[in-house]
C-alpha positions in Angstrom: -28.1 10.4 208.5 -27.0 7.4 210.3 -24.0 5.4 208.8 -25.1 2.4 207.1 -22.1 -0.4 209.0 -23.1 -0.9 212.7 -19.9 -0.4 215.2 -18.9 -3.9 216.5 -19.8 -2.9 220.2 -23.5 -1.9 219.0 -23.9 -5.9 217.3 -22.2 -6.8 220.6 -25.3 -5.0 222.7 -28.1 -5.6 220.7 -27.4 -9.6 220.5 -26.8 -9.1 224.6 -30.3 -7.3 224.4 -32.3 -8.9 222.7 -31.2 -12.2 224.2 -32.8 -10.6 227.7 -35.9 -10.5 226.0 -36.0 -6.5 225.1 -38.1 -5.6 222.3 -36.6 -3.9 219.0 -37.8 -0.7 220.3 -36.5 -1.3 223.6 -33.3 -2.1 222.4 -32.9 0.7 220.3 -33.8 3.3 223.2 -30.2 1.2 225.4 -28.3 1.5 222.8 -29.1 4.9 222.5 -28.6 5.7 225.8 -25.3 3.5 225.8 -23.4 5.3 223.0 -25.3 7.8 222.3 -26.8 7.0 218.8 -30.3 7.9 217.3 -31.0 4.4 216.1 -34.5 3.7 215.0 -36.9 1.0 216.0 -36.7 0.0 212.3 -32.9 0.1 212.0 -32.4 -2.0 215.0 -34.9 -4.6 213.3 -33.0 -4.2 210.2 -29.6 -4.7 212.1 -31.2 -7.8 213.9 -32.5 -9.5 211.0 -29.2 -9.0 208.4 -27.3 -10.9 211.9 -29.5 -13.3 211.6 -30.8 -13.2 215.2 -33.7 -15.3 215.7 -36.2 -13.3 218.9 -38.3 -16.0 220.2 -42.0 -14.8 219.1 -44.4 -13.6 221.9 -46.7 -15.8 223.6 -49.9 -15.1 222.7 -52.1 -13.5 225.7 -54.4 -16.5 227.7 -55.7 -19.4 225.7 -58.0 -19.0 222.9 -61.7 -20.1 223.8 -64.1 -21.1 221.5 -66.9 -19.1 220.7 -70.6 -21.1 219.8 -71.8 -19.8 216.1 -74.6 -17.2 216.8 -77.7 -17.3 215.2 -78.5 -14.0 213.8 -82.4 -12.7 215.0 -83.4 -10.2 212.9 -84.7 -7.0 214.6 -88.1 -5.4 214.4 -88.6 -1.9 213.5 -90.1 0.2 216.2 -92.0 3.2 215.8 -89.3 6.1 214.3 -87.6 3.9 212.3 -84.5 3.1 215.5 -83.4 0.0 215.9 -82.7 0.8 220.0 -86.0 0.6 222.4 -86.8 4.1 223.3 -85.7 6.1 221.2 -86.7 7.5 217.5 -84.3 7.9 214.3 -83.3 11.6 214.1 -84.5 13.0 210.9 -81.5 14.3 208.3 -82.2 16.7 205.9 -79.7 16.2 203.0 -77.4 19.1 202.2 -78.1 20.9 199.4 -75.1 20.5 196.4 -73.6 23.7 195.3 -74.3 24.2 191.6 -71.2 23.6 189.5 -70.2 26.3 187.2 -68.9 25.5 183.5 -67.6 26.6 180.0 -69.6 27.2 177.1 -66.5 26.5 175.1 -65.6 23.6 172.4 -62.5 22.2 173.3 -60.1 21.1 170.7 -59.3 18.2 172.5 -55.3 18.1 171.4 -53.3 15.2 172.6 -50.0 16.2 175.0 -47.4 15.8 172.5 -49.4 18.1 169.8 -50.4 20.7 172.4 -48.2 24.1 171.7 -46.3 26.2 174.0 -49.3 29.1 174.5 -52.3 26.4 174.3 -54.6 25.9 177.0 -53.7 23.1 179.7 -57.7 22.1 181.1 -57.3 18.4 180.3 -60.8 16.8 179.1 -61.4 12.8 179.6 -59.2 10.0 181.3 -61.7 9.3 183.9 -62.4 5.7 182.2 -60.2 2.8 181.5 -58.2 3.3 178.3 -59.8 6.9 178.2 -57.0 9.4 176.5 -56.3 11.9 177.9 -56.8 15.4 175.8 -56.5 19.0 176.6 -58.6 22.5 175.6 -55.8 23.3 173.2 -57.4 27.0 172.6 -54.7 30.3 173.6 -54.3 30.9 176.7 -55.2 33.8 178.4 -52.0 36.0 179.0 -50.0 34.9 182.3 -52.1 31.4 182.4 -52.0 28.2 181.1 -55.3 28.0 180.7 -57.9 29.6 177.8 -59.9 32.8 179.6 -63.1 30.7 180.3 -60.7 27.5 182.1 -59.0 30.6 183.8 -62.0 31.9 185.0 -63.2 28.6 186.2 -60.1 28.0 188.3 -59.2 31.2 189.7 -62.5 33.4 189.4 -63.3 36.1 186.6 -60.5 37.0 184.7 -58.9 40.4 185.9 -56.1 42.0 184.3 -53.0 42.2 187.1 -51.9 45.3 188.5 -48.3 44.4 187.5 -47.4 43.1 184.4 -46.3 39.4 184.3 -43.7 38.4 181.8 -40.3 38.0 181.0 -38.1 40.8 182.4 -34.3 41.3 181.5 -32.0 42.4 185.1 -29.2 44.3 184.6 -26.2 43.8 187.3 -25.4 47.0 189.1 -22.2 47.7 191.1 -22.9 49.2 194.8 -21.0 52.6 195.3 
């Protein structure tokens, strides 16, 4: 990470370059490549604007023209339903929606500070302004945070695992 005090010599170049006219981008590539920094188009900005260094602002690219107010015509449909001569709409079939699965299962609806250490985590409601926010609150299925049907619905069907998940006590062995 870059140090957050500028070297004299670095103000020294970057007043020198931006008074040629070089961009804040352009200045940081020099100094850079002068003394071999990795300063940022966004530190040299930064730099710039805590030195107060005023850049003249860019002139704006040929002189603005004035353009007469057009009338909108509406279009006519053609044939198809396009709006472009020629050609016809293409027709879109929508996609179908996959079903959603859920749980047959009555949640308790326990608030986060009354929800226990081994009750389920599915949280139920919030989606409206000044909705609470509640959770399942039924035991959880062993290894999860969530009941067996919430498990089920966010993994896939509950299957026992082929090595038991829990708390395991290491013993410290000395190497021969």
């Amino acid at each position: 990470m870059q140090s957050f005090s500028w070297a004299p010599e670095h103000s020294v170049a970057l007043r020198e370059y931006l008074a040629t006219g070089l961009s804040f981008s352009r200045a940081a590539d020099a100094l850079n490549a002068k003394f071999g920094t990795a300063y940022t188009r966004n530190a040299v900005l930064g730099r710039a604007k805590r030195m107060k260094l005023v850049v003249p602002a860019r002139p704006e690219h040929g002189p603005k023209v004035k353009q007469a107010k057009r009338t909108k015509v509406p279009r006519q449909r053609r044939e198809g339903g396009s709006d472009v001569p020629g050609t016809t709409a293409p027709v879109v079939a929508r996609p179908e929606l996959p079903k959603l699965r859920c749980v047959g299962i009555s949640p308790r609806l326990v608030s986060l500070i009354d929800l226990g250490e081994r009750e389920c985590r599915n949280p139920y409601g919030g989606d409206r302004d000044g909705e609470p926010i509640t959770f399942c609150g039924h035991p959880c299925f062993r290894g999860s945070v969530y009941c067996a049907p919430h498990f089920d619905l966010t993994r896939g069907p509950a299957i026992e695992p082929e090595r038991p998940t829990g708390r395991f006590i290491l013993r410290l062995v000395e190497a021969a």
